[in-house]
MISE-864457 format. One record per residue (C-alpha): residue number from 1; residue in one letter; chain; x, y, z. Coordinates in pm, 1 decimal. Example, Ala and Ser with C-alpha at 12.3 -4.5 7.8 and 13.67 -1.06 7.14 Angstrom:
% residues 2
KOLRO,n,res,chain,u,v,w
KOLRO,1,A,A,1230.0,-450.0,780.0
KOLRO,2,S,A,1367.0,-106.0,714.0
//
This chain:
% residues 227
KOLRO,n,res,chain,u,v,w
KOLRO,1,X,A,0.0,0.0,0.0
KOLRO,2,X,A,129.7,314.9,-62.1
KOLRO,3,X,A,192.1,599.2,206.3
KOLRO,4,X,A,-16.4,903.3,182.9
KOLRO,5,X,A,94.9,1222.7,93.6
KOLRO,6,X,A,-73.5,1530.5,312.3
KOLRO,7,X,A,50.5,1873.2,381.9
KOLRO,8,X,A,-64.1,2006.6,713.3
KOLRO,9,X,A,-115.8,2384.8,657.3
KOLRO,10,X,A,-125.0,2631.6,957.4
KOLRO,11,X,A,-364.7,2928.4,894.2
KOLRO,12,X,A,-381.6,3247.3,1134.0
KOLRO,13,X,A,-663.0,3456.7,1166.5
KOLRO,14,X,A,-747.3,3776.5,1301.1
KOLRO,15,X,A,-1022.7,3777.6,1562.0
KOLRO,16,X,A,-1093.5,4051.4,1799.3
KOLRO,17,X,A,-710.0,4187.0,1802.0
KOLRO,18,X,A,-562.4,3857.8,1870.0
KOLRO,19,X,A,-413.3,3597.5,1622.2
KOLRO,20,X,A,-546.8,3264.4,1654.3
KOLRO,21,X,A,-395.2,2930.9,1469.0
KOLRO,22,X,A,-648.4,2728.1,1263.9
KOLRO,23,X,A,-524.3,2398.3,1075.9
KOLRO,24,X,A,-636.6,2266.3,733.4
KOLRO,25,X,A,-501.7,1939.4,613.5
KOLRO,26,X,A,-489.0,1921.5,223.9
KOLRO,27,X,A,-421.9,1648.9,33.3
KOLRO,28,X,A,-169.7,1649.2,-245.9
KOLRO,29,X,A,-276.4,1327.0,-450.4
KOLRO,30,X,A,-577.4,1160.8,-450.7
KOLRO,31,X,A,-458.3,856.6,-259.2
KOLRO,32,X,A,-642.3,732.7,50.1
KOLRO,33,X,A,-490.1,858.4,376.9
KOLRO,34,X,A,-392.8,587.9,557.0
KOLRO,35,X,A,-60.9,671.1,754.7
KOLRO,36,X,A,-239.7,874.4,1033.1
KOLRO,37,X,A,88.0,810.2,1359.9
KOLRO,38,X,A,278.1,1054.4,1058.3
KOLRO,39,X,A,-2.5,1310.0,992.4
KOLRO,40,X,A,-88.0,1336.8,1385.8
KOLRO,41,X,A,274.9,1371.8,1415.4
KOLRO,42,X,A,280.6,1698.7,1127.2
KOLRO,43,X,A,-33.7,1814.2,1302.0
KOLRO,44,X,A,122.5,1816.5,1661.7
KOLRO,45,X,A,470.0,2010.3,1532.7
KOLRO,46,X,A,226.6,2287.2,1303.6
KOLRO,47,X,A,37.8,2340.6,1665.7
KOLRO,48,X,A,364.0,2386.7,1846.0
KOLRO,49,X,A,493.4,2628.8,1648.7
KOLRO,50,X,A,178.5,2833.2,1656.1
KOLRO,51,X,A,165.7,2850.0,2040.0
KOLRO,52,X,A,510.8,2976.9,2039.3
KOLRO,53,X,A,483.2,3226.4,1779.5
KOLRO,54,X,A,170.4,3388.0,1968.2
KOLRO,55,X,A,378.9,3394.1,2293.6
KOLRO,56,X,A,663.3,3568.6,2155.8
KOLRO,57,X,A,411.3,3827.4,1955.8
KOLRO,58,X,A,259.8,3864.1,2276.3
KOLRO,59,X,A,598.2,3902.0,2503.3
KOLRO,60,X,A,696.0,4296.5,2551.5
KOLRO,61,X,A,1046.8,4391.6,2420.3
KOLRO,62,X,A,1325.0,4424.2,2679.6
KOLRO,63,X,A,1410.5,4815.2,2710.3
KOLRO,64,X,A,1707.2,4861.6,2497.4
KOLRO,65,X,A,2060.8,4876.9,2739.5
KOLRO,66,X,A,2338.3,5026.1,2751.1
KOLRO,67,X,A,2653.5,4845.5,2584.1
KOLRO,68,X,A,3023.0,4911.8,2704.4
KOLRO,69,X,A,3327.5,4812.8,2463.0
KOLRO,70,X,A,3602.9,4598.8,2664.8
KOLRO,71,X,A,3803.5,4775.1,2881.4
KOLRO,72,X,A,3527.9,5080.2,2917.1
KOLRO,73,X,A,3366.9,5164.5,3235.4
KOLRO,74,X,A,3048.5,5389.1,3299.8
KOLRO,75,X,A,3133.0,5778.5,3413.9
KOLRO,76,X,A,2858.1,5871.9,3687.2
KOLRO,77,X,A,2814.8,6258.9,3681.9
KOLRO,78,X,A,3057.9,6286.6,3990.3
KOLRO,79,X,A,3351.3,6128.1,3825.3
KOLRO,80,X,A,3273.1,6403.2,3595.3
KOLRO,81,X,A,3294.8,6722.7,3831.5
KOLRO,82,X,A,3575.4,6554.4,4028.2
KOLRO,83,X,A,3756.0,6586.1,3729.5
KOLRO,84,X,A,3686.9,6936.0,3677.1
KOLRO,85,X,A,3772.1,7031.7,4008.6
KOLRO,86,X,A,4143.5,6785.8,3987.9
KOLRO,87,X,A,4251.4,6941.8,3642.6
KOLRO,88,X,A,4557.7,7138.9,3638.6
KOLRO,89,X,A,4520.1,7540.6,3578.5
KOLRO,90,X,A,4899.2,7664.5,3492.3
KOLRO,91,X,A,5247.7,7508.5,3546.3
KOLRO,92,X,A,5549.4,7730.0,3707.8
KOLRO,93,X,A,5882.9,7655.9,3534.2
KOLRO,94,X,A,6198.7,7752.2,3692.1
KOLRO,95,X,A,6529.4,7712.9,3578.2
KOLRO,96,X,A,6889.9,7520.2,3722.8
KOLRO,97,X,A,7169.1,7759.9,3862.8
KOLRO,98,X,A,7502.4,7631.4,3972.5
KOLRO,99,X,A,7338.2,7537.6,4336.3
KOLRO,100,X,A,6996.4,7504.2,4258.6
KOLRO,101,X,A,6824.9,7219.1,4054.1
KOLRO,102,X,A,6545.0,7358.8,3801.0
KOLRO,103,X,A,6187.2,7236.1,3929.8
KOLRO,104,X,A,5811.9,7299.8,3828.3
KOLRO,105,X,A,5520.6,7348.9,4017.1
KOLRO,106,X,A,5216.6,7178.8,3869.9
KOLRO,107,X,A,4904.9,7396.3,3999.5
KOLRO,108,X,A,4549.3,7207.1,4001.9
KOLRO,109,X,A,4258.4,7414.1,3992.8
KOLRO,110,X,A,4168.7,7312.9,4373.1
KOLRO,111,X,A,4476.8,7490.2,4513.5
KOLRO,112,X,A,4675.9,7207.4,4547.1
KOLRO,113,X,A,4997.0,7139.3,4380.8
KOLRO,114,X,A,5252.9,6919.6,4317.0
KOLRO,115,X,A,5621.2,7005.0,4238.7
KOLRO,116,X,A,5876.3,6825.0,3982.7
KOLRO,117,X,A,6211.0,6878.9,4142.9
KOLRO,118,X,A,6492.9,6775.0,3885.3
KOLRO,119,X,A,6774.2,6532.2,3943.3
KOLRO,120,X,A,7115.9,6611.8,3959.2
KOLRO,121,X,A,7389.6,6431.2,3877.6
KOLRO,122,X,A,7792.4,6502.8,3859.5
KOLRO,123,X,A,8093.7,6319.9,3877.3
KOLRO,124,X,A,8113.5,6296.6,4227.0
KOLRO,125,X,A,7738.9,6218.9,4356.2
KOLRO,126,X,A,7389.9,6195.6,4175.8
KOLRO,127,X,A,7029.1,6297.7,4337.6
KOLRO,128,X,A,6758.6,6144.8,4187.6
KOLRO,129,X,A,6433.0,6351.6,4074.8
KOLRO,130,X,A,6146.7,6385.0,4339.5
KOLRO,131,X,A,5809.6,6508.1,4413.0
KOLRO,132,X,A,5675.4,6731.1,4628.9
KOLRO,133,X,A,5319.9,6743.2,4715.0
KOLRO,134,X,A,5064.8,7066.6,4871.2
KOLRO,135,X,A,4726.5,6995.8,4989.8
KOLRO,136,X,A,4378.8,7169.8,4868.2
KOLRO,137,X,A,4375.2,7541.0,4915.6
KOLRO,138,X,A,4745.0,7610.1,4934.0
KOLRO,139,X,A,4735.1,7839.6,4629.0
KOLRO,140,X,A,4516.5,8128.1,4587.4
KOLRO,141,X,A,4357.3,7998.1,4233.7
KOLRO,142,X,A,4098.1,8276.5,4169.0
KOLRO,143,X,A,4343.9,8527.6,4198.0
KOLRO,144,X,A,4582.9,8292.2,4003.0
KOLRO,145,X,A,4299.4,8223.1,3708.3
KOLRO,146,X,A,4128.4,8589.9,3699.4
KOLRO,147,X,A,4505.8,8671.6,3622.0
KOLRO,148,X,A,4517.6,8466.0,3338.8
KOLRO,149,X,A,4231.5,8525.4,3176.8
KOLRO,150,X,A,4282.6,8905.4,3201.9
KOLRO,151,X,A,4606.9,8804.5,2990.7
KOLRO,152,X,A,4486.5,8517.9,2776.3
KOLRO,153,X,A,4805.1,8403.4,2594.7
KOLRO,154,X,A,5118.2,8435.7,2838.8
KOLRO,155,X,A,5359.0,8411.1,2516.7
KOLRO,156,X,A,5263.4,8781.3,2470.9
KOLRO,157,X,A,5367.0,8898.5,2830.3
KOLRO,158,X,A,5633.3,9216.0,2778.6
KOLRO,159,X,A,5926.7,8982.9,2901.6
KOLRO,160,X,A,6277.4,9098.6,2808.7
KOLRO,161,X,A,6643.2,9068.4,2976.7
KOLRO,162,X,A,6773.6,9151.2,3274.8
KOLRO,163,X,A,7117.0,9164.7,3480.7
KOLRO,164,X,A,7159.0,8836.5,3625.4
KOLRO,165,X,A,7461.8,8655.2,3749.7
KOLRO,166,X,A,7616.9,8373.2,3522.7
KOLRO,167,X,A,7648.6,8150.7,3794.9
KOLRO,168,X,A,7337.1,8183.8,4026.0
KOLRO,169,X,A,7099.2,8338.3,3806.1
KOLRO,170,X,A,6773.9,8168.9,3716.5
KOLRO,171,X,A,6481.1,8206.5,3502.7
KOLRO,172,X,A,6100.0,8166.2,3565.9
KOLRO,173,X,A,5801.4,8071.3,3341.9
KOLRO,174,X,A,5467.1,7981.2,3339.0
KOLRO,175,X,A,5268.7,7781.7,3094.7
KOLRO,176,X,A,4912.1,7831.8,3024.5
KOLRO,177,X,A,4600.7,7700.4,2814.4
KOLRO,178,X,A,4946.8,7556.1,2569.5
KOLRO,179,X,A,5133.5,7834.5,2577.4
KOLRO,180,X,A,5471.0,7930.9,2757.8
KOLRO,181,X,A,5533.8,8304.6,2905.4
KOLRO,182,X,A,5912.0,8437.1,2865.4
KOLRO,183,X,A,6092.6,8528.4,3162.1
KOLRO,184,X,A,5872.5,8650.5,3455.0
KOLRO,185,X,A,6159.3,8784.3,3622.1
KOLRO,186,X,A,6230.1,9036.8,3367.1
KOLRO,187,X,A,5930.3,9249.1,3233.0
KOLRO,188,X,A,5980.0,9521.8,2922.2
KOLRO,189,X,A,5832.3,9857.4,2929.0
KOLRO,190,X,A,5521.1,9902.2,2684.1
KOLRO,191,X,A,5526.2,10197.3,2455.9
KOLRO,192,X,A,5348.7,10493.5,2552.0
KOLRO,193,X,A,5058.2,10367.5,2279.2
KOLRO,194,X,A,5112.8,10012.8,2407.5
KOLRO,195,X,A,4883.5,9780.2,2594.7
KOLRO,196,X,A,4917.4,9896.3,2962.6
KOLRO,197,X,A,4606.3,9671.0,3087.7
KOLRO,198,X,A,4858.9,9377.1,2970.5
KOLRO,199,X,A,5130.4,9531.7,3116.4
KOLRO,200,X,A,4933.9,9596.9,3459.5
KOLRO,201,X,A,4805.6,9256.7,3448.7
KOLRO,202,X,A,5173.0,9073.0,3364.7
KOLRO,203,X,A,5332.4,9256.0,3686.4
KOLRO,204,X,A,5061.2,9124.8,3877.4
KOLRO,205,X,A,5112.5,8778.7,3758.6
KOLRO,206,X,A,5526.2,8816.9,3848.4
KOLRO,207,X,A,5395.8,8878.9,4163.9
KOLRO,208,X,A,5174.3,8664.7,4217.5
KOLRO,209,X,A,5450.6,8396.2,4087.6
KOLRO,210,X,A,5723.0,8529.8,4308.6
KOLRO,211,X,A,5487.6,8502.0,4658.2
KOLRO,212,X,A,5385.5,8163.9,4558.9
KOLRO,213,X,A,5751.5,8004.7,4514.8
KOLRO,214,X,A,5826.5,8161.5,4808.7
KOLRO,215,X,A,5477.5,8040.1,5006.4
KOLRO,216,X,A,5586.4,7701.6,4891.0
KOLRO,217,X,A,5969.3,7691.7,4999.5
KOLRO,218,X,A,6046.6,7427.8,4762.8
KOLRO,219,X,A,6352.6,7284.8,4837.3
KOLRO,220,X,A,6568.2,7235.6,4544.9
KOLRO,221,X,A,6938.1,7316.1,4679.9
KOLRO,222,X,A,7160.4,7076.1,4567.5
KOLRO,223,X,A,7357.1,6868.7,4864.0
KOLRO,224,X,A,7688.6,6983.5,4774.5
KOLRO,225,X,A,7753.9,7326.9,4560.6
KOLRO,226,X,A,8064.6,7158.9,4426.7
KOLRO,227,X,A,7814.6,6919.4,4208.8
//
């Protein structure tokens, strides 16, 4: 006897809003339909499959989430501010002399700072570079940032030269939104038709620089002169 041939068909409809499976068996020859464990088995799978497509219609999607690459991490709002407030506002450069070693002072925009004191080195001893650090506060930094805003690009400070010994003499500069003042130690006179509110405002800033290496004592004396 030959098997019967039967396509189980799955038909939705639309009742009411909701989708409901309906099946309808149709034969494909005209052969009598005798293998019925095979066509229950068609009809159970088509039934299955309807079920599960009207759950997952009927499931609401997940909210979409945020996805991090590897090796990212989240940045609350905080983390944000706290860097604001840690970011560094200007950086004093000062030179060597014979018995000094050159240093800078990296100011933060919180009032503290943290000073780069060169190593030294020689034929008869070495020092080794170091840090030294200043709390919160220890730097006036409104004074310090309404300064250099007045100015806006230190390169253009009136610097010049001045008498200074060979031996002992040093030089002192500060860097600011990328750019690098000459020496604060040694202003030029504007021109009668020059800029006198940068002029005003550049003294200030020596000024301000001088009491501030001096508020800090940073030591940077070298252990022996004879280095």
């Amino acid at each position: 006897m030959k098997a019967a041939s039967a396509l189980a068909v799955l038909m939705v409809e639309s009742s009411a809003g909701r989708q409901k499976p309906r099946l309808r068996v149709e034969s494909l020859t005209n052969t009598r339909t005798q293998s019925f464990p095979l066509l229950a088995g068609l009809i159970r799978a088509f039934l299955l499959a309807g079920v599960a497509a009207g759950l997952l219609q009927s499931s609401p999607a997940a909210p979409p989430q945020a996805v991090l690459l590897a090796g990212q991490t989240a940045v609350t709002p905080q983390q944000e501010t706290k860097q604001g407030v840690e970011g560094d506002l200007a950086t004093i450069i000062q030179s060597r002399s014979t018995n000094t070693r050159g240093y800078k002072v990296v100011i933060h925009n919180d009032g503290s700072a943290t000073a780069e004191i060169s190593g030294a080195f020689s034929v008869f001893r070495s020092e080794p570079a170091r840090l030294q650090q200043f709390p919160p506060g220890t730097i006036d930094t409104k004074t310090l940032r309404r300064l250099l805003t007045a100015i806006g690009d230190v390169s253009s400070i009136p610097t010049g030269r001045c008498a200074k010994s060979v031996s002992f003499g040093t030089t002192t500069q500060i860097s600011y939104a990328g750019k690098t003042s000459g020496d604060l130690q040694c202003f030029r006179q504007q021109a009668s038709g020059g800029d006198q509110a940068l002029q005003r405002a550049s003294e200030d800033l020596g000024r301000f620089v001088r009491a501030t290496l001096s508020q800090l004592k940073i030591d940077a004396r070298r252990v022996s002169s004879s280095q």
